[in-house]
ZAMARGU-4260 file (C-alpha; in steps of 0.2 Angstrom, whole numbers, plus 5000, padded with zeros to 4 digits):
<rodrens>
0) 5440/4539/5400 | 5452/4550/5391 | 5453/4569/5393 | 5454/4579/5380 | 5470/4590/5380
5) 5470/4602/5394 | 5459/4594/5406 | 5467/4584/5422 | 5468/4587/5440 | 5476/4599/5451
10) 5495/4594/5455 | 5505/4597/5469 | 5516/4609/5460 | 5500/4620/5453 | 5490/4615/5469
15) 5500/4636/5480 | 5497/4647/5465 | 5479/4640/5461 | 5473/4640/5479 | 5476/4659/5482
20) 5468/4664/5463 | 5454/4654/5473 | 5454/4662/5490 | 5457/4681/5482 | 5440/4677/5472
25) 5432/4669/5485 | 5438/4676/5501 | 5449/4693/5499 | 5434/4700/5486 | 5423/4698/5494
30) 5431/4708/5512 | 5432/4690/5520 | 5447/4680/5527 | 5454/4663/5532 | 5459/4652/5518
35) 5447/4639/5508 | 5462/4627/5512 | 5458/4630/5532 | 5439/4632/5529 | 5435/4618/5520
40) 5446/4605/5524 | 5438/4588/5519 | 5436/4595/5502 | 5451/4609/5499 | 5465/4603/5509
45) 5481/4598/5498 | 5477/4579/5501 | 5463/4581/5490 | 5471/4587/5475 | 5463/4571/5464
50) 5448/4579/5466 | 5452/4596/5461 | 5450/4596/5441 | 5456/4610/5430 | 5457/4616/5412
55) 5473/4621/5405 | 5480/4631/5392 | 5496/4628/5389 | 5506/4627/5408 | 5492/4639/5414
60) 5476/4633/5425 | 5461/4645/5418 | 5449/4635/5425 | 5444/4621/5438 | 5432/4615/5450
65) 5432/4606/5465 | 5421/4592/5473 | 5418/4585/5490 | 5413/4566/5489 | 5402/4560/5505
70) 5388/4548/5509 | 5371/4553/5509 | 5360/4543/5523 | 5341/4538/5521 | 5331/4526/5532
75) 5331/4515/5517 | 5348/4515/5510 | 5365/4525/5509 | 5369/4534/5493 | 5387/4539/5484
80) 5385/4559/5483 | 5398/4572/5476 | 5397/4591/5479 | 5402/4602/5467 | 5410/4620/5474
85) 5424/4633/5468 | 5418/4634/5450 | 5432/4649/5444 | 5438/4653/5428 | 5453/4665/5427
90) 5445/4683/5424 | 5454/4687/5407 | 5448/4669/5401 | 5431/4669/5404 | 5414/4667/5390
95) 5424/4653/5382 | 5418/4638/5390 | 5429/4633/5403 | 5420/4630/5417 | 5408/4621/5406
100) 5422/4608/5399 | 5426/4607/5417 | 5410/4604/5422 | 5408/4589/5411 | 5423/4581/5414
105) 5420/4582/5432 | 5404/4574/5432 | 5409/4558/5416 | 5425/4555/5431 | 5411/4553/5445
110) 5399/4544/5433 | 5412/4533/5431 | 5417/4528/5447 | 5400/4524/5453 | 5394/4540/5460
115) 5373/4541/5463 | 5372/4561/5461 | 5378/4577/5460 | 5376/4594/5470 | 5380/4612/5468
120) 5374/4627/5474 | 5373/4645/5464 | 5365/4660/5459 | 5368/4658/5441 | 5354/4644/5437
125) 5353/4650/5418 | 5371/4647/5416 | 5368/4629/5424 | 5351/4625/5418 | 5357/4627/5399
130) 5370/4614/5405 | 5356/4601/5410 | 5357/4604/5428 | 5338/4603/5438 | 5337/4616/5451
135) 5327/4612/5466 | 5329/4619/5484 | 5323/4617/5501 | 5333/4629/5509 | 5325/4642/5517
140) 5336/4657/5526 | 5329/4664/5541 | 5335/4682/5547 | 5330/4689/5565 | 5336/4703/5579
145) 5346/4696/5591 | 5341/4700/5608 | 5352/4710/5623 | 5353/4696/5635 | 5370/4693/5639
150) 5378/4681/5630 | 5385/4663/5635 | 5402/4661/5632 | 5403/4642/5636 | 5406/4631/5619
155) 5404/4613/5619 | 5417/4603/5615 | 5418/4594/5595 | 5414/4575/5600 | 5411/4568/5582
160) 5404/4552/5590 | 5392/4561/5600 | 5385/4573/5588 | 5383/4559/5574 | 5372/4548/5589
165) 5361/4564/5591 | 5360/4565/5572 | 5356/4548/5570 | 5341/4549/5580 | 5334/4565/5573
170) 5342/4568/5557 | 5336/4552/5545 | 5339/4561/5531 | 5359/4567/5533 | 5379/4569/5526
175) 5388/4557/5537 | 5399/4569/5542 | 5419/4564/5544 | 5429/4573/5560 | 5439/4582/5546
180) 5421/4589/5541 | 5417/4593/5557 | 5431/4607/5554 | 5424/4617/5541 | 5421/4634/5543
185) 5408/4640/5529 | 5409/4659/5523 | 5408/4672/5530 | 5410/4667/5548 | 5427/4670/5558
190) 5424/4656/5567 | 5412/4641/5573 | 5403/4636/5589 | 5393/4622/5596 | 5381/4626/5610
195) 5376/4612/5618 | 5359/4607/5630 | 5365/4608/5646 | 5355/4588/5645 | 5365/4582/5632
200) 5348/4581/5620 | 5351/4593/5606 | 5362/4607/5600 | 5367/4622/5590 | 5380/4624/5577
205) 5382/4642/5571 | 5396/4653/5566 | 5401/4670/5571 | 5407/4685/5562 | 5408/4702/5572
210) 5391/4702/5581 | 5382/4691/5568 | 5376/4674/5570 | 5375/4662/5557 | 5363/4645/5562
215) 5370/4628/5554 | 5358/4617/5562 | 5350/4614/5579 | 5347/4597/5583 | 5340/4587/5597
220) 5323/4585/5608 | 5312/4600/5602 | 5307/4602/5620 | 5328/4611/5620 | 5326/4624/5606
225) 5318/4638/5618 | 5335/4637/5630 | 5345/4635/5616 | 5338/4648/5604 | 5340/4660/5617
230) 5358/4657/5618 | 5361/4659/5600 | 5352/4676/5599 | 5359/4680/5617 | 5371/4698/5611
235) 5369/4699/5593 | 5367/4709/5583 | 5357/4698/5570 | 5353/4680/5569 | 5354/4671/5550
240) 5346/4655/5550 | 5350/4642/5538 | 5337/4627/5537 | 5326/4617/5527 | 5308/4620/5524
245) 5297/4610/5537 | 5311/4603/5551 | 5308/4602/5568 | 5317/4620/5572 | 5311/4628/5556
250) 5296/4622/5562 | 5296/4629/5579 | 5304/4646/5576 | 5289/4649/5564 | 5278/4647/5580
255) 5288/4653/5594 | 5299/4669/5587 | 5295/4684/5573 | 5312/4675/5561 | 5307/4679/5544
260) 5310/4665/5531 | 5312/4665/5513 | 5315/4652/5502 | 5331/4649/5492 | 5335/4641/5476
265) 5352/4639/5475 | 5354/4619/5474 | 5356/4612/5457 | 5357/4593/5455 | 5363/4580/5443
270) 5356/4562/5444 | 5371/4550/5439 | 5369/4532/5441 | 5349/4524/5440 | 5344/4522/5454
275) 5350/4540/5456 | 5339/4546/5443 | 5324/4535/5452 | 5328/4543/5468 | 5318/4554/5479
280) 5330/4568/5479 | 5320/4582/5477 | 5316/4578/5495 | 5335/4581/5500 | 5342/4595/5509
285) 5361/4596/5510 | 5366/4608/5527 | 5375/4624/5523 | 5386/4617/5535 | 5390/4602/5523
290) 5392/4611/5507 | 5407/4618/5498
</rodrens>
């Protein structure tokens, strides 16, 4: 494949000015902090850089995108996926194409190295249905009062391996998840916590910002959510949940607490090899916890 002039990848030299263009768009714009670099770190970190394509013009980067390659596990097979995030074109550049062009040279680079699929998520889905993109989501965002109990301050420790077992055994369809993606730290939360079943059965992954809760995933024996729901909504202020329409703890929050759902539709996909296209993927759900 040969790039038409002004498109490539991200260089070490570019790699300090580009980064904080994309953390004053996505970060300080928006009254958040903590670089993208820190937050994402399997997908943002400088040893990425290859997959971190921009367009040119001239010495200056006015656009770029970057993408988080991972396996996607099903009972009957593993697949190649690549996330797509941090689509930015320089403010004074915008409406001539860019982020398409970058777009499209992302996904002929993935194509070509044997890549199943492709996933983004955004609120623009005219932009990227004009593109070719199919939009299909089953997200669904959950939002509930936390409660006055006195919170539990007491966090589990990160144990890749043990987490990955529990997900194994509950999670068929899932990311493998890396221990540098066990690391992120998704917008807007200051930070991250796993709560854990004092039975080592299932657990919580949530992030916190002031007195707000955001809900990754919860994992494990249904027969732990009551315990460990009460320890997420234990002291805050509100409780987001970010789910998939019909799991085992969207399922039992519908039943057991007043959380009100809606559903998203943020997730646009693009089908690269066959047996990609033939795929079940509108069955998929990538976390919120995975994304980019």
């Amino acid at each position: 494949m040969n790039p038409l002039p002004g498109l490539g990848v991200c260089t070490v030299a570019e790699w300090p000015a580009l980064l904080a263009a994309l953390d004053e768009t996505f970060v300080t714009e928006r009254g958040r902090s903590g670089s993208l670099a820190i937050r994402f770190p399997a997908a943002l970190g400088q040893p990425h850089l290859a997959d971190l394509r921009v367009v040119r013009d001239g010495a200056a980067i006015v656009s770029c995108c970057a993408t988080r390659r991972f396996d996607w596990h099903t009972p009957a097979q593993s697949w190649r996926g690549a996330m797509i995030g941090m689509v930015w074109t320089r403010p004074g550049a915008r409406g001539r194409g860019h982020a398409a062009q970058v777009l499209d040279f992302t996904l002929q680079a993935l194509d070509a190295d044997g890549v199943d699929f492709a996933v983004l998520w955004s609120s623009l889905p005219h932009f990227y249905a004009r593109l070719g993109w199919q939009r299909h989501d089953r997200g669904v965002l959950g939002v509930s009062a936390g409660t006055t109990a006195t919170a539990t301050r007491v966090d589990a420790a990160f144990d890749p391996t043990l987490l990955e077992q529990l997900r194994a055994t509950h999670e068929p369809l899932r990311v493998l998840r890396t221990a540098d993606a066990w690391q992120a730290r998704p917008l807007p939360a200051a930070h991250t916590r796993l709560l854990a079943d004092e039975t080592g059965a299932a657990y919580a992954l949530l992030g916190e910002q002031d007195d707000t809760r955001y809900v990754y995933e919860v994992v494990g024996e249904p027969g732990c959510f009551p315990a460990l729901w009460a320890r997420i909504s234990a002291g805050a202020g509100r409780v987001y949940v970010n789910d998939s329409l019909g799991s085992p703890f969207h399922r039992w929050l519908v039943t057991h607490t007043a959380t009100r759902f809606n559903a998203q539709s943020l997730a646009h996909w693009w089908p690269l090899s066959h047996r990609g296209r033939a795929a079940h993927w509108r069955g998929w759900h990538i976390p919120w916890f995975d994304r980019i």
